[in-house]
N, CA, C and O atoms as CSV, one atom per row, in Angstrom:
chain,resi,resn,atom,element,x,y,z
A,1,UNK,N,N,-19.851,-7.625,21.769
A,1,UNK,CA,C,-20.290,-7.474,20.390
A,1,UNK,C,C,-20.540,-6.008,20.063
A,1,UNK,O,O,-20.632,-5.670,18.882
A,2,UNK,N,N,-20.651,-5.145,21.020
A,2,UNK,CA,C,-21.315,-3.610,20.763
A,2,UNK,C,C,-20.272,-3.237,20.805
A,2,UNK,O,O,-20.381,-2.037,20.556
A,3,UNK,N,N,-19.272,-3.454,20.959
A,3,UNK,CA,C,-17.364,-3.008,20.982
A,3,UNK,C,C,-16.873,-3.439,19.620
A,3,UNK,O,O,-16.209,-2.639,18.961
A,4,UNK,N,N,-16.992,-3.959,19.416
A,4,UNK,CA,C,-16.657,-4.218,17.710
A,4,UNK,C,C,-17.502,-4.064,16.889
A,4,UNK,O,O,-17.094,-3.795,15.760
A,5,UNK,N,N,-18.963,-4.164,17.098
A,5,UNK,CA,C,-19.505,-2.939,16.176
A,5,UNK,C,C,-19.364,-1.528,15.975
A,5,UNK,O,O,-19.675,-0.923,14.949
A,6,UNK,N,N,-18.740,-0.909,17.311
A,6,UNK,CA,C,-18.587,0.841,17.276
A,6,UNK,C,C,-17.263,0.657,16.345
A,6,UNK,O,O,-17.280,1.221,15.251
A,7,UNK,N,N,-16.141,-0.084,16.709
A,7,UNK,CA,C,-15.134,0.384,16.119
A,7,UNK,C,C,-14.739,-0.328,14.828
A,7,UNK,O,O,-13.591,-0.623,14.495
A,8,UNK,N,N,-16.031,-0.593,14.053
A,8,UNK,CA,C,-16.115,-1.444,12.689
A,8,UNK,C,C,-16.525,0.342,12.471
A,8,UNK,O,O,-15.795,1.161,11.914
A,9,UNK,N,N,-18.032,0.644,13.148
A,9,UNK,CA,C,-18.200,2.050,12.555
A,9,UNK,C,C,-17.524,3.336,12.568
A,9,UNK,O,O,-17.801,4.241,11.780
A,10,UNK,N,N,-16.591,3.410,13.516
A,10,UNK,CA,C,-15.807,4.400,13.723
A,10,UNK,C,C,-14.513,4.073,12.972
A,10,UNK,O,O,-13.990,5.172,12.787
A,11,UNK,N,N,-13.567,2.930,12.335
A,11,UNK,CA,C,-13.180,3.137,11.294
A,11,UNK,C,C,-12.880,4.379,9.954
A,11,UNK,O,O,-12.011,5.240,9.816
A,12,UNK,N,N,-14.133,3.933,9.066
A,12,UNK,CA,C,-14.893,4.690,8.122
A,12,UNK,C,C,-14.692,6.521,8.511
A,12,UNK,O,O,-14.134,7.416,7.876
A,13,UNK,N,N,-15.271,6.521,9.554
A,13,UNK,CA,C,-15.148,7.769,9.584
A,13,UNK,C,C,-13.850,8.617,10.051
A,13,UNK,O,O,-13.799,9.797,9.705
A,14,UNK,N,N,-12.691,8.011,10.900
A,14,UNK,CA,C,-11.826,8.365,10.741
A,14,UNK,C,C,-10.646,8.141,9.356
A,14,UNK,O,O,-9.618,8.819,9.364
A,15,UNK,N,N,-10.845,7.387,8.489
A,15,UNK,CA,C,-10.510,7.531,7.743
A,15,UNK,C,C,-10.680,8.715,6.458
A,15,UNK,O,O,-9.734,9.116,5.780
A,16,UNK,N,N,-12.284,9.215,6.289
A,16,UNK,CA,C,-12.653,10.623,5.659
A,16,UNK,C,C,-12.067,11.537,6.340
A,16,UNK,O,O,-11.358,12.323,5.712
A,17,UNK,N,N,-12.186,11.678,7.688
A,17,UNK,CA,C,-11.567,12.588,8.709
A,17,UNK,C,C,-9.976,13.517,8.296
A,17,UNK,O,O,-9.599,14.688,8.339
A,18,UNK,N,N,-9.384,12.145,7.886
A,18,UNK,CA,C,-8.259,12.309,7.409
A,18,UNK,C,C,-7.854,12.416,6.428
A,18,UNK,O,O,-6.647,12.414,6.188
A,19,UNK,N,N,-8.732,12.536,5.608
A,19,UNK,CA,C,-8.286,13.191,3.685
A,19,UNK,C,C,-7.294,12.393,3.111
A,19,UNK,O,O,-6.432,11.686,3.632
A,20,UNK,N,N,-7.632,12.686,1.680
A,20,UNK,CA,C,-7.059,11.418,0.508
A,20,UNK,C,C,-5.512,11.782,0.808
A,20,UNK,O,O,-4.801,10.948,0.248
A,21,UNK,N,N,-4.989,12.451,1.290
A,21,UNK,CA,C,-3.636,12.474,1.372
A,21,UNK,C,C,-3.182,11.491,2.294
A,21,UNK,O,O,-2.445,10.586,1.905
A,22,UNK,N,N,-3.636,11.600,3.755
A,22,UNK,CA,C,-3.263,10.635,4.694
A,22,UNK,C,C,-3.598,9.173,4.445
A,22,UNK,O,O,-2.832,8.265,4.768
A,23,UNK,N,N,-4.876,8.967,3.808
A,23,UNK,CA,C,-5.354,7.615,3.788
A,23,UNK,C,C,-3.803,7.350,2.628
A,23,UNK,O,O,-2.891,6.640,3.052
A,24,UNK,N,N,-3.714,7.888,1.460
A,24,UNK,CA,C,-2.361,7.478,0.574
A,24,UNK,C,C,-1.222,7.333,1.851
A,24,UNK,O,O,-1.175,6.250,2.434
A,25,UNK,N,N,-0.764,7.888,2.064
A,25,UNK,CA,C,-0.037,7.681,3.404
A,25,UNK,C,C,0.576,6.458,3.706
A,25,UNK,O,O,1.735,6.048,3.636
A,26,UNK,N,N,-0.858,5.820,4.178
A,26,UNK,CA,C,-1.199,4.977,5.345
A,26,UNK,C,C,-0.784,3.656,4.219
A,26,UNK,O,O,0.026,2.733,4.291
A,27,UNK,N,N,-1.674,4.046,3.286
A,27,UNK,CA,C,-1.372,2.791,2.138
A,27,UNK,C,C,0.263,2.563,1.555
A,27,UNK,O,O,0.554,1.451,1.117
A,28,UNK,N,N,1.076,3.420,1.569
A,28,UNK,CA,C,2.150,3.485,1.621
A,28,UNK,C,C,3.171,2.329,2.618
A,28,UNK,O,O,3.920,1.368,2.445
A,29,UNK,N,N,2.656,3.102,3.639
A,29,UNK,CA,C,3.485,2.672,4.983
A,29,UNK,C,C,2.285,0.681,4.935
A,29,UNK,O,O,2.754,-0.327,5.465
A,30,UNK,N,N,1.356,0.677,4.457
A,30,UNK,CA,C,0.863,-0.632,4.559
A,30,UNK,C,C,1.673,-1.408,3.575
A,30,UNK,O,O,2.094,-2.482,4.004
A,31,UNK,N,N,1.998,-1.076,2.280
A,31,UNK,CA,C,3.059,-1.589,1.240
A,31,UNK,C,C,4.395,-1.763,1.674
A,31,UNK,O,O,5.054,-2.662,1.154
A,32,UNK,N,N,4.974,-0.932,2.681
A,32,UNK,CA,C,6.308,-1.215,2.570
A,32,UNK,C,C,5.988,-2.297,3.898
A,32,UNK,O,O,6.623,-3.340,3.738
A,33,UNK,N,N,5.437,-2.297,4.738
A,33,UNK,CA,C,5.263,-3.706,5.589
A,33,UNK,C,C,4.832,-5.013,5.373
A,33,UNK,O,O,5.011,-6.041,6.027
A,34,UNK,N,N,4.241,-4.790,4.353
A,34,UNK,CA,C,3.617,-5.971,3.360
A,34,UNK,C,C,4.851,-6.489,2.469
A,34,UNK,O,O,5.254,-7.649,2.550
A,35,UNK,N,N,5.311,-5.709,1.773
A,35,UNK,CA,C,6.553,-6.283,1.014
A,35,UNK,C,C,7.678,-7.411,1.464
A,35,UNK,O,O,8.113,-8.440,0.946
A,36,UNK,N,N,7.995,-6.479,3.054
A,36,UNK,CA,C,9.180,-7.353,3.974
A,36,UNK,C,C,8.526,-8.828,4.493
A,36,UNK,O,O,9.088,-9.920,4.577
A,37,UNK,N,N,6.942,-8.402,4.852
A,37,UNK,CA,C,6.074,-9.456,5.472
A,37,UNK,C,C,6.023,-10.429,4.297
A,37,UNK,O,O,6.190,-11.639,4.453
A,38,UNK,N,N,5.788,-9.863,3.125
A,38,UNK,CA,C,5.302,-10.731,2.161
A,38,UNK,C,C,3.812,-11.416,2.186
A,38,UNK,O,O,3.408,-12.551,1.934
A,39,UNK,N,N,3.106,-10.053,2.659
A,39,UNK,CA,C,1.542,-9.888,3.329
A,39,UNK,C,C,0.608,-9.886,1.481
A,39,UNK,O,O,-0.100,-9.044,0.929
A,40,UNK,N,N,1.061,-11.164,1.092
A,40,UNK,CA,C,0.509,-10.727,-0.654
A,40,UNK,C,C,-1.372,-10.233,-0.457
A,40,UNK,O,O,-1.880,-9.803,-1.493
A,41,UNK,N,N,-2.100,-10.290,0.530
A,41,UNK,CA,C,-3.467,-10.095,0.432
A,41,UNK,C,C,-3.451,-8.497,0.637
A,41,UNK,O,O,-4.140,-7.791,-0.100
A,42,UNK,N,N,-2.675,-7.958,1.625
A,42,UNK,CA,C,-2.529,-6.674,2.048
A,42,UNK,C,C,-1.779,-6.169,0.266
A,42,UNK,O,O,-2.444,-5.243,-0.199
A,43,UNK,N,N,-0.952,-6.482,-0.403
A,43,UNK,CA,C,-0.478,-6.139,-1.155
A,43,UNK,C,C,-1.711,-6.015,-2.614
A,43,UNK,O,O,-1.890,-5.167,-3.488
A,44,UNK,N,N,-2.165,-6.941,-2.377
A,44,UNK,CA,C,-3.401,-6.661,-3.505
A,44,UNK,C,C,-4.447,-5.858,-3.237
A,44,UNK,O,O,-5.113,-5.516,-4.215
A,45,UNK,N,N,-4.911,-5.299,-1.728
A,45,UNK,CA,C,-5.657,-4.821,-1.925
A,45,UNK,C,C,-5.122,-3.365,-1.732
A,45,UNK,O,O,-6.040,-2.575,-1.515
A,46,UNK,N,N,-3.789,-2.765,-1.754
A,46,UNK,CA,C,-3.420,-1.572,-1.298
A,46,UNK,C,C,-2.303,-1.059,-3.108
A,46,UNK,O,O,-1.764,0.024,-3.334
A,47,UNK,N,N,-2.328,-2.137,-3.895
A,47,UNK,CA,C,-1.698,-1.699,-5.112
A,47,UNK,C,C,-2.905,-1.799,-6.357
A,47,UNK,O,O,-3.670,-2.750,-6.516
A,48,UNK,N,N,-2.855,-0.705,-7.077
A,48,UNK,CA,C,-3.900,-0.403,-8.109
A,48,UNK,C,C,-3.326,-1.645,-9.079
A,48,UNK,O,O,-2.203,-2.018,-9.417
A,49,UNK,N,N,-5.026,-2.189,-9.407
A,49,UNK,CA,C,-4.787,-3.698,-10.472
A,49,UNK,C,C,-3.657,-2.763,-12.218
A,49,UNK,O,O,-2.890,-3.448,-12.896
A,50,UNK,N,N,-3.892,-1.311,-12.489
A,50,UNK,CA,C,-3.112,-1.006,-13.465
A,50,UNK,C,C,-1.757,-0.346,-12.913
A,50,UNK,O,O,-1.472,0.753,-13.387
A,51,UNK,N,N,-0.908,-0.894,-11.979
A,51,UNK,CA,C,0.022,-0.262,-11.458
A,51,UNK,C,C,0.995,-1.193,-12.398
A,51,UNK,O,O,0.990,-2.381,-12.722
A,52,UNK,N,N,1.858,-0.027,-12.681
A,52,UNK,CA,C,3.283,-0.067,-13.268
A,52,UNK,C,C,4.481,0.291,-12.588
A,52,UNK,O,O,4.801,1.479,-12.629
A,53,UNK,N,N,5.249,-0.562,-11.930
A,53,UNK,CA,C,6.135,-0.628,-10.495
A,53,UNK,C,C,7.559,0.282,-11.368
A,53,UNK,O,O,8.011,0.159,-12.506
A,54,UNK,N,N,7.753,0.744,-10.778
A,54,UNK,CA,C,9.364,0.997,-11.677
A,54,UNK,C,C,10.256,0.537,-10.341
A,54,UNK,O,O,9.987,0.848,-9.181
A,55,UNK,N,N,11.409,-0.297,-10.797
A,55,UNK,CA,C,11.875,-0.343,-9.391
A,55,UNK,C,C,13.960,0.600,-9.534
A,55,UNK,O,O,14.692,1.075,-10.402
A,56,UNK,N,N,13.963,0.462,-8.737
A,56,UNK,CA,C,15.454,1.642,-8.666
A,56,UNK,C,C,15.952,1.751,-9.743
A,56,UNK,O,O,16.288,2.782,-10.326
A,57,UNK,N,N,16.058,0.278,-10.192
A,57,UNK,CA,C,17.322,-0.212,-11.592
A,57,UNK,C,C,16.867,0.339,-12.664
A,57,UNK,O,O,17.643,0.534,-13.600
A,58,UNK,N,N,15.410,0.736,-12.763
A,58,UNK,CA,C,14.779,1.144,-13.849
A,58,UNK,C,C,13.338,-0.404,-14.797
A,58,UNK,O,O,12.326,-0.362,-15.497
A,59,UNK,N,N,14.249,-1.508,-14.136
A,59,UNK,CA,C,13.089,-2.118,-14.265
A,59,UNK,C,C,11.655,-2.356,-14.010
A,59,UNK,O,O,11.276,-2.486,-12.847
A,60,UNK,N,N,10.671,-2.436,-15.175
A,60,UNK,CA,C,9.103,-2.010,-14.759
A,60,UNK,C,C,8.404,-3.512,-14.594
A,60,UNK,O,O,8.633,-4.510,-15.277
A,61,UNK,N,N,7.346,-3.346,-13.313
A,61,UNK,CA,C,6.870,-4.739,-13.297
A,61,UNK,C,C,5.396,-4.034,-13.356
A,61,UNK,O,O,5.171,-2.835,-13.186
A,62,UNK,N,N,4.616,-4.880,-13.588
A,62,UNK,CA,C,2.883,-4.949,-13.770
A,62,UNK,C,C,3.009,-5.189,-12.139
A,62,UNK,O,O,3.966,-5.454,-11.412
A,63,UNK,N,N,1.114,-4.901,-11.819
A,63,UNK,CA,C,1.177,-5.234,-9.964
A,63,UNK,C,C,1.590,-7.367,-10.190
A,63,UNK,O,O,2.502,-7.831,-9.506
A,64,UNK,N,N,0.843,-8.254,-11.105
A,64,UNK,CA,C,0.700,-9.174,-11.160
A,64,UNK,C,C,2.520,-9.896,-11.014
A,64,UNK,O,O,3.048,-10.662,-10.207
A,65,UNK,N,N,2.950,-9.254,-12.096
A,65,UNK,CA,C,4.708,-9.860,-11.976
A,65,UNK,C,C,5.284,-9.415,-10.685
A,65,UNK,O,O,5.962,-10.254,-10.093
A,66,UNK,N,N,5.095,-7.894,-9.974
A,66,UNK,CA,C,5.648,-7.461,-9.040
A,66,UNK,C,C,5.351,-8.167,-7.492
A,66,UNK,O,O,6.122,-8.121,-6.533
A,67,UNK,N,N,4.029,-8.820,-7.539
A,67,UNK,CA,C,3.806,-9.592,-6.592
A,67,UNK,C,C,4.252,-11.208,-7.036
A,67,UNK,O,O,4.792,-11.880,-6.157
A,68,UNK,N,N,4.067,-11.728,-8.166
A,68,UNK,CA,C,5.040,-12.951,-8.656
A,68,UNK,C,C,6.406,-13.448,-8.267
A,68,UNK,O,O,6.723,-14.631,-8.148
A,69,UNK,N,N,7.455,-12.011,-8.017
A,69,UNK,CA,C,7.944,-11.964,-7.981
A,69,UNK,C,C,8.789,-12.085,-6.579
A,69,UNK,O,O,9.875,-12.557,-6.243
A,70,UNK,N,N,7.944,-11.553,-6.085
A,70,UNK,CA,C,7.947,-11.592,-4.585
A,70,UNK,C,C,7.718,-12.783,-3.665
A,70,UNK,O,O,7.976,-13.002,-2.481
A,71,UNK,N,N,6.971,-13.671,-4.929
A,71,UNK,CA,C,6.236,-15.236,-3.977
A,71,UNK,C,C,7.235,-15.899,-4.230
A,71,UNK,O,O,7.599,-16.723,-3.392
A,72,UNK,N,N,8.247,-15.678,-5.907
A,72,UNK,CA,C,9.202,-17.225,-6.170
A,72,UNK,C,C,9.926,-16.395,-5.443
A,72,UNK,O,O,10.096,-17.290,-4.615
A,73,UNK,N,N,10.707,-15.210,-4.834
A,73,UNK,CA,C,11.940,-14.962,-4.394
A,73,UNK,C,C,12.794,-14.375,-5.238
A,73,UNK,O,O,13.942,-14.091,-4.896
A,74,UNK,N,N,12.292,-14.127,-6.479
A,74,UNK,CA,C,13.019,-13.470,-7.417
A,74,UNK,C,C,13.060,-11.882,-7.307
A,74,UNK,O,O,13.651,-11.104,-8.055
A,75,UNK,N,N,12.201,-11.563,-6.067
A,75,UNK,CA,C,12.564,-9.998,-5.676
A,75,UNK,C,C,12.124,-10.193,-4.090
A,75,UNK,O,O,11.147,-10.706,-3.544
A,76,UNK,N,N,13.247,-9.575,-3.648
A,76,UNK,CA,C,13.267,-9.820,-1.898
A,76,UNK,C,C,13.234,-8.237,-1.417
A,76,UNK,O,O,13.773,-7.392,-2.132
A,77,UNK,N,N,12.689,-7.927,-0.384
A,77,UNK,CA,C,13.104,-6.316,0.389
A,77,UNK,C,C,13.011,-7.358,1.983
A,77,UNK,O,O,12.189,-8.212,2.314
A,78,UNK,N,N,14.334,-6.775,2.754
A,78,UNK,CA,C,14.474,-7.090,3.811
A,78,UNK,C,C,14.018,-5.826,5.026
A,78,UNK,O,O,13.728,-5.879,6.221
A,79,UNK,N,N,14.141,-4.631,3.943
A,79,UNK,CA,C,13.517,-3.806,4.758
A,79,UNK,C,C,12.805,-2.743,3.859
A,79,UNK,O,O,12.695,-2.777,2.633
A,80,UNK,N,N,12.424,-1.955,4.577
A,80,UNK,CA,C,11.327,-0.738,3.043
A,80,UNK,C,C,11.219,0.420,4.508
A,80,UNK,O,O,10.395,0.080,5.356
A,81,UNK,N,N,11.752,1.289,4.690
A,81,UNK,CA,C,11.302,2.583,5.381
A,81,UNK,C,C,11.503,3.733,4.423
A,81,UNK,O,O,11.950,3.752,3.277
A,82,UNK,N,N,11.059,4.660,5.193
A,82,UNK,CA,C,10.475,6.242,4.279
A,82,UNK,C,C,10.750,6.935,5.731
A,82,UNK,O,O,10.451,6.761,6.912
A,83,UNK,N,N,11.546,7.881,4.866
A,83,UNK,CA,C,12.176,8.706,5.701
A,83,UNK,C,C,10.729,10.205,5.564
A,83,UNK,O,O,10.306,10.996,6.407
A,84,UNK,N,N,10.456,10.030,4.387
A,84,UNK,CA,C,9.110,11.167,4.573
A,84,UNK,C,C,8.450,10.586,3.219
A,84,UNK,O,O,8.946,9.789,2.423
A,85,UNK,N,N,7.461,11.081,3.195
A,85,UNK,CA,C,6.202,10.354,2.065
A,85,UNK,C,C,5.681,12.276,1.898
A,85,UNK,O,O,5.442,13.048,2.826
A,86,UNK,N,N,5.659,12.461,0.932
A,86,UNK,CA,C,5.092,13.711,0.308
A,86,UNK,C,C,4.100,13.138,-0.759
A,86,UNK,O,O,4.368,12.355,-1.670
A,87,UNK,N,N,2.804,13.745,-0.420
A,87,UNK,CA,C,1.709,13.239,-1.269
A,87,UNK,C,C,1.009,15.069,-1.964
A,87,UNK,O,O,0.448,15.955,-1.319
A,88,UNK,N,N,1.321,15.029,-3.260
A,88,UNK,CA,C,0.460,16.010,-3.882
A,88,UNK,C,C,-0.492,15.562,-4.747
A,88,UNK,O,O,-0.193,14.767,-5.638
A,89,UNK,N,N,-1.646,15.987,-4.593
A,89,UNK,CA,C,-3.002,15.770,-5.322
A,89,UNK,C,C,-3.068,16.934,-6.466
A,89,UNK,O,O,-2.891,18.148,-6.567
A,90,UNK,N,N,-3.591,15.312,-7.617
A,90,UNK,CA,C,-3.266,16.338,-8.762
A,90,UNK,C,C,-4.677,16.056,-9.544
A,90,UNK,O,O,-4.980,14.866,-9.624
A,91,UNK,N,N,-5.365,16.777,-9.991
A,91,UNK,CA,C,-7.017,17.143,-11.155
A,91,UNK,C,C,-7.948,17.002,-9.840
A,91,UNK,O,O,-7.528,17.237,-8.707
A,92,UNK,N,N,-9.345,16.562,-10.154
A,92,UNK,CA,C,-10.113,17.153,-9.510
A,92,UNK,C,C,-10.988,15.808,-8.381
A,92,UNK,O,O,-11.663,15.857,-7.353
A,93,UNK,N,N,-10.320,14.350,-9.599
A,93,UNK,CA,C,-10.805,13.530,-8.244
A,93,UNK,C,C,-9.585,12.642,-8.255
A,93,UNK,O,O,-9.440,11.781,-7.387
């Protein structure tokens, strides 16, 4: 039990450790594994409730249709990699 309390608390802090860039990152690389998985809990809690998806074709989904979409099969990814993720931070929070 004292083993999974340290690393419930040590979590947290490696995550500040690593600045809003990496944690975006991480949430990234958690979306594109979630998508193929079709991990919809991981997907709700790693996509902003006002996200506006644009997808290649130019079509825009809300997070609500974009995960809808994903449950009937009406949008499939068999795979999702990133060859590099560039994160720039932009105003002050």
């Amino acid at each position: 039990m004292n083993r999974r309390l340290l690393l419930t608390l040590c979590i947290p802090a490696i995550l500040i450790a690593a600045g809003p860039e990496d944690s975006l990152r991480e949430a990234e690389k958690e979306w594109a594994a979630a998508v193929v998985k079709k991990d919809y809990n991981v997907l709700n809690r790693v996509l902003a409730d006002d996200l506006t998806y644009t997808h290649s074709d130019g079509r825009m989904d809300s997070k609500q249709n974009f995960i809808e979409a994903l449950r009937s099969g009406k949008q499939t990814y068999s795979a999702a990699e990133h060859q590099s993720i560039d994160v720039r931070m932009l105003g002050k929070d």
